[in-house]
C-alpha positions in Angstrom: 0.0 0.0 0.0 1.4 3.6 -0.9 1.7 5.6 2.1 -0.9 8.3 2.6 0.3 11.7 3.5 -0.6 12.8 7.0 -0.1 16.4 8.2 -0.9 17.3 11.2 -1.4 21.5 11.2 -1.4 21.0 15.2 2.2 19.3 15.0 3.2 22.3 12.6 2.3 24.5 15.2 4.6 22.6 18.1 7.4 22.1 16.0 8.0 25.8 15.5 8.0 26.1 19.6 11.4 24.6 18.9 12.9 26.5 15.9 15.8 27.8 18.5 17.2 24.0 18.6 20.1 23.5 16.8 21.3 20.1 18.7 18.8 17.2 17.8 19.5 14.2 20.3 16.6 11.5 18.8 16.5 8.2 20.8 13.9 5.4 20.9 13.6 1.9 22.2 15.6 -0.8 20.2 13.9 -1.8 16.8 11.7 1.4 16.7 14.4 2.6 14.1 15.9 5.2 16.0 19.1 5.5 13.5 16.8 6.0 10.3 14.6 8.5 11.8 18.1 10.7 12.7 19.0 10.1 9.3 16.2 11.0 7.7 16.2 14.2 10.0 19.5 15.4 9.2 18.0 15.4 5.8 14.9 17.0 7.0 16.9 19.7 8.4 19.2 20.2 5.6 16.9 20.8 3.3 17.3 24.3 1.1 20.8 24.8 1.0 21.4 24.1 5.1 24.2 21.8 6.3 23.7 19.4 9.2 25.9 17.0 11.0 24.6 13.6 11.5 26.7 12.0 14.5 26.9 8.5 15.6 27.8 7.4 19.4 27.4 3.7 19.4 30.0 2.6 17.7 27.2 0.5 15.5 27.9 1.6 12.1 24.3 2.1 11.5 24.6 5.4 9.7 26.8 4.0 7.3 24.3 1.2 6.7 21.4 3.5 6.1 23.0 5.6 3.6 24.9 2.9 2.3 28.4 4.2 2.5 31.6 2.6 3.5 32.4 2.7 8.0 32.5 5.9 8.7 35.5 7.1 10.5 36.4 9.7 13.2 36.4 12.2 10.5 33.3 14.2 9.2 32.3 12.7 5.9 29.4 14.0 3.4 26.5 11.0 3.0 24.0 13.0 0.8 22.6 15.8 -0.4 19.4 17.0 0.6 16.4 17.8 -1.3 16.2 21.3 -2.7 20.0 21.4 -1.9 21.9 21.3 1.5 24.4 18.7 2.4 24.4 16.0 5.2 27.5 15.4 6.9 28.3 12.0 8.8 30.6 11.6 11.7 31.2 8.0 14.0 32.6 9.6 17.4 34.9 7.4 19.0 35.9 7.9 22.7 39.3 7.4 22.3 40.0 10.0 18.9 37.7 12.3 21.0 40.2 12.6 23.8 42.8 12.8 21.8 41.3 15.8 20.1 40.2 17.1 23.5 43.9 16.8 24.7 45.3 18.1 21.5 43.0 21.2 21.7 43.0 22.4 25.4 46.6 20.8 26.6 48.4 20.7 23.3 49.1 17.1 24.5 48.3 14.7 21.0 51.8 13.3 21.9 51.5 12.3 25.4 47.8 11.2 24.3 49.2 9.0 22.0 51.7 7.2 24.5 48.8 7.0 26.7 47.0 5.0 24.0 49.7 2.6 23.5 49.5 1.7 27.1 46.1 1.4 26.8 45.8 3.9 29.5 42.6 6.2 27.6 40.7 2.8 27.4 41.1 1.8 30.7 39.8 5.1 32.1 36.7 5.3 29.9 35.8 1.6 31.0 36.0 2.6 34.7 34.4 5.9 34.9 31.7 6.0 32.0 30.7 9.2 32.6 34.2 10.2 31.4 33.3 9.0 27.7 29.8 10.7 27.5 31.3 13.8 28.1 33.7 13.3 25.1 30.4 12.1 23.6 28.1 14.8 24.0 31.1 17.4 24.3 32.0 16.5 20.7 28.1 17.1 19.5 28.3 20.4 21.7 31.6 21.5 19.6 30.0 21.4 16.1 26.8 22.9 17.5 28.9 25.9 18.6 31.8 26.0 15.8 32.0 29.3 13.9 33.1 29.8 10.6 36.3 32.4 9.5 33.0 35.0 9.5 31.6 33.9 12.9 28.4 31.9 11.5 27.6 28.5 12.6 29.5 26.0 10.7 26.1 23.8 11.1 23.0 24.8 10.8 21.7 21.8 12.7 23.8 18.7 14.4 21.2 15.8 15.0 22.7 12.8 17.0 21.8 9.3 16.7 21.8 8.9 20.9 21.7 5.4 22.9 18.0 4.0 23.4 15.5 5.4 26.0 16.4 3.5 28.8 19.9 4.9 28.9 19.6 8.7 27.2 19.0 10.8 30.4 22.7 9.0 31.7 24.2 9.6 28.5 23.2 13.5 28.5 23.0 14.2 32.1 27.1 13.9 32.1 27.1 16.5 35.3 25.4 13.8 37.5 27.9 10.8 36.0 31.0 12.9 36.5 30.5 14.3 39.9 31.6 11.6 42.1 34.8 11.5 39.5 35.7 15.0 39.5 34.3 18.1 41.8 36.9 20.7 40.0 39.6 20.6 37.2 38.9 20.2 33.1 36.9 17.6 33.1 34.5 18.9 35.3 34.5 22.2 32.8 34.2 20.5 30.2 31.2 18.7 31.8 29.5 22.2 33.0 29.9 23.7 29.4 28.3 20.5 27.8 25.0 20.5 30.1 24.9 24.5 29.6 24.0 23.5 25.8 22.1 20.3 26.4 20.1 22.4 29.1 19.8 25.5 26.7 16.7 26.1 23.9 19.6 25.4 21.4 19.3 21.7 22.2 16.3 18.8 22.4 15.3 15.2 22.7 12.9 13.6 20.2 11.6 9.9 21.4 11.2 7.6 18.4 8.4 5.0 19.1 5.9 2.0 17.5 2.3 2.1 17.9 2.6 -0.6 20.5 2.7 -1.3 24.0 5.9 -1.7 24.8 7.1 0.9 23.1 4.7 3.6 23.7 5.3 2.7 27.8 8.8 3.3 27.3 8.4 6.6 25.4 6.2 8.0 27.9 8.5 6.5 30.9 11.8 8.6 29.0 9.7 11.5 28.4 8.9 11.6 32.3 13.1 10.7 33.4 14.0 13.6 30.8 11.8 16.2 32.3 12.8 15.4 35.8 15.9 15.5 35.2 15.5 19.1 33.5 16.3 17.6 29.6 14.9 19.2 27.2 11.9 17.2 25.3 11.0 17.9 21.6 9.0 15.7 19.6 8.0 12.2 19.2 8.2 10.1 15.7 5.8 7.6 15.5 7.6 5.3 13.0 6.1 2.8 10.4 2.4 3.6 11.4 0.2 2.0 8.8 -3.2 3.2 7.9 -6.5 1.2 8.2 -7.1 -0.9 5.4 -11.2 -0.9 5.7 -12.9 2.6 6.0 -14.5 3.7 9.3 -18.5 1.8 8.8 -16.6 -1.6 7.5 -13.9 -1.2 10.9 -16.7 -1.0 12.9 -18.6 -3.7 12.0 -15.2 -6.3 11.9 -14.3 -5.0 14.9 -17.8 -6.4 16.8 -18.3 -9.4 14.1 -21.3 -8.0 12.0 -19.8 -8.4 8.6 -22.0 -9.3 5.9 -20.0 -12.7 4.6 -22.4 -13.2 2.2 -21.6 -9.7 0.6 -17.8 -10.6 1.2 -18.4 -14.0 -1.0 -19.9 -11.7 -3.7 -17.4 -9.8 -3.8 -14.9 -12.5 -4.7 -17.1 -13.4 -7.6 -17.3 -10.6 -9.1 -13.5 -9.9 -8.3 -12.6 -13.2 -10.1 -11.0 -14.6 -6.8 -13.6 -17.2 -6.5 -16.2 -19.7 -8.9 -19.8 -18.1 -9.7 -22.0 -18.8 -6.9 -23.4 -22.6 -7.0 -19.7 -23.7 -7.8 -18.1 -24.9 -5.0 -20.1 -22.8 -2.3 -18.5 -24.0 0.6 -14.7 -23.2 -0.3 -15.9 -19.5 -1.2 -18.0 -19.5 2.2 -14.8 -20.6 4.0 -12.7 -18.2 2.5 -15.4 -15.2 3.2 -15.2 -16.4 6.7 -11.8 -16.9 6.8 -12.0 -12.9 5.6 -14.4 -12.0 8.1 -12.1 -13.2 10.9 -8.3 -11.4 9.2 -10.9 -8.7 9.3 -11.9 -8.6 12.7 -8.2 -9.1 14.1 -7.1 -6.1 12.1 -9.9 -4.1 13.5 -8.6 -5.1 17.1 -4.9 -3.9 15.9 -6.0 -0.8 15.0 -8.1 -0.3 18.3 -5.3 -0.6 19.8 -3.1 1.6 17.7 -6.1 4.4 18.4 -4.9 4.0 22.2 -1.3 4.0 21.7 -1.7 7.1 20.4 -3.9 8.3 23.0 -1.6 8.2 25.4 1.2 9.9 23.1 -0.9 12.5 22.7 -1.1 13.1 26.8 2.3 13.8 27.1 1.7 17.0 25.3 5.0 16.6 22.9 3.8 17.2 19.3 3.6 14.0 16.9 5.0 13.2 14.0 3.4 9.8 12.1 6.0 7.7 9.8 4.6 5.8 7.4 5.0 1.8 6.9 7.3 1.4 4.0 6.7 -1.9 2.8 9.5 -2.2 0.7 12.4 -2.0 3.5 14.3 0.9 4.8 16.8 2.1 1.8 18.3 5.4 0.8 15.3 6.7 -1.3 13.6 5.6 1.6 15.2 8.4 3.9 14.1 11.0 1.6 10.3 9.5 1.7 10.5 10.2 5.5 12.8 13.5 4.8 9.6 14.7 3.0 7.1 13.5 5.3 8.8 15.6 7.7 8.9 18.5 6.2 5.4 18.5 5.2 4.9 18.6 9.7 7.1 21.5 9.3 10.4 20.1 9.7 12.8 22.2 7.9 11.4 25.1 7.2 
């Protein structure tokens, strides 16, 4: 089924609330596709002549995969251009290169960095204190959101990160909290204090990616709760491959509490040519009707349920942006199919 455009003028009207973001953090449950939704937002974002940087902080590759490029490395790479102009670049942060940069930039010390690598010294300390690493993480995403050009303009207009799943995001950006039992004063601790002064800012905020199920819907609204009590900004949330009702409203109704007409489903194979003229083996076609009747009624129960998933989305105030099913697998021309869905909610305008 070709996906059916859904704009939401409502949603239009929230998304603007956050034109002063410039830092995108999007997260999600595992499997809601969390690193195609950031990679169809950097697109989003870049479209009309704008650049944005797409980072990675898993170490997965999954960017790469998405736009089907070789592994990026710990250099910033372009991946595609966006519609209407506007390039997306790609960047696969890695702890270690991070800290080198960080102690080539601040201390001048790439060379004592590097003996420190040899002896295996920078991986050690990011294994043992964590909250070390997420604040070359998020400090990294906080550089490019801030870099200036030789004229003083942003280098990016947008930087979107592809951030660790819901149940481990408000760790991840709350890198004050990890880092205080590890260091009360000195650079680490600065560099921890200017990182959650962006994170905390307008420029930055947190979109939830999330299914039309249980699970995942409980999650979302469980990270939407940790990230405002823990002072995070929240943006919005993508509903991802939401598929539309295949029977309209009257026929839904009436699978949904059993009343289909089965004869009238019969007939309708006749004359579709799916089954023999009536008289011809009436009780295959009378099988098959019910068997109709009953695919019927089990997707008129899914799509109940889908109606209160996003029910309770709705609650949490955050504006909503629906995905659409994409039948034929995620791909590149797929990104720019959710690109444009986006923009159409106002995305990139």
């Amino acid at each position: 089924m070709a996906a059916t455009s859904v704009v939401n003028p409502e949603t239009i009207g929230r998304w603007a609330d956050l034109s002063e973001a410039r830092m995108h953090v999007v997260s999600g449950k595992g499997g809601t596709g969390k690193t195609t939704v950031a990679a169809a937002l950097a697109l989003a974002l870049a479209a009309g002549g704008k650049r944005t940087l797409l980072l990675e902080v898993e170490g997965r590759q999954g960017l790469a995969r998405v736009f089907d490029v070789p592994p990026l490395p710990y250099q910033e790479r372009k991946v595609a251009v966006a519609p209407h102009g506007g390039d997306v670049i790609a960047l696969a942060v890695d702890p270690e290169a991070a800290l080198l940069e960080y102690l080539e930039m601040f201390y001048n010390m790439r060379r004592a960095g590097n003996a420190l690598r040899r002896l295996g010294a920078i991986d050690f300390a990011t294994t043992i204190a964590p909250g070390v690493r997420d604040v070359l993480l998020t400090g990294k995403a906080m550089e490019a959101t801030k870099r200036k050009d030789a004229r003083g303009r942003n280098v990016y207009d947008a930087v979107v990160m592809d951030a660790p799943p819901t149940g481990r995001v408000v760790r991840f950006l709350n890198v004050n909290a990890e880092v205080a039992g590890l260091a009360k004063v000195g650079p680490i601790r600065s560099q921890a204090d200017s990182v959650m002064g962006v994170i905390k800012s307008r420029v930055t905020t947190v979109h939830l990616v999330t299914l039309l199920e249980e699970m995942p819907v409980q999650e979302t609204v469980d990270g939407i709760a940790e990230l405002r009590a823990a002072g995070l900004p929240v943006g919005g949330v993508f509903v991802n491959m939401v598929r539309q009702p295949m029977l309209p409203p009257e026929a839904l109704a009436q699978a949904a509490d059993g009343t289909l007409d089965q004869v009238a489903i019969a007939q309708g194979l006749v004359e579709a040519g799916l089954a023999p003229p009536s008289g011809k083996r009436t009780k295959r076609v009378a099988a098959w009707a019910q068997a109709l009747a009953t695919e019927a009624y089990e997707h008129a129960q899914r799509v109940a349920l889908e109606t209160q998933e996003r029910e309770q989305l709705r609650r949490t105030g955050r504006p909503l942006i629906e995905l659409p099913y994409l039948a034929g697998g995620i791909d590149v021309g797929s990104l720019y199919t959710l690109a444009a869905r986006m923009h159409e909610n106002g995305i990139g305008e």
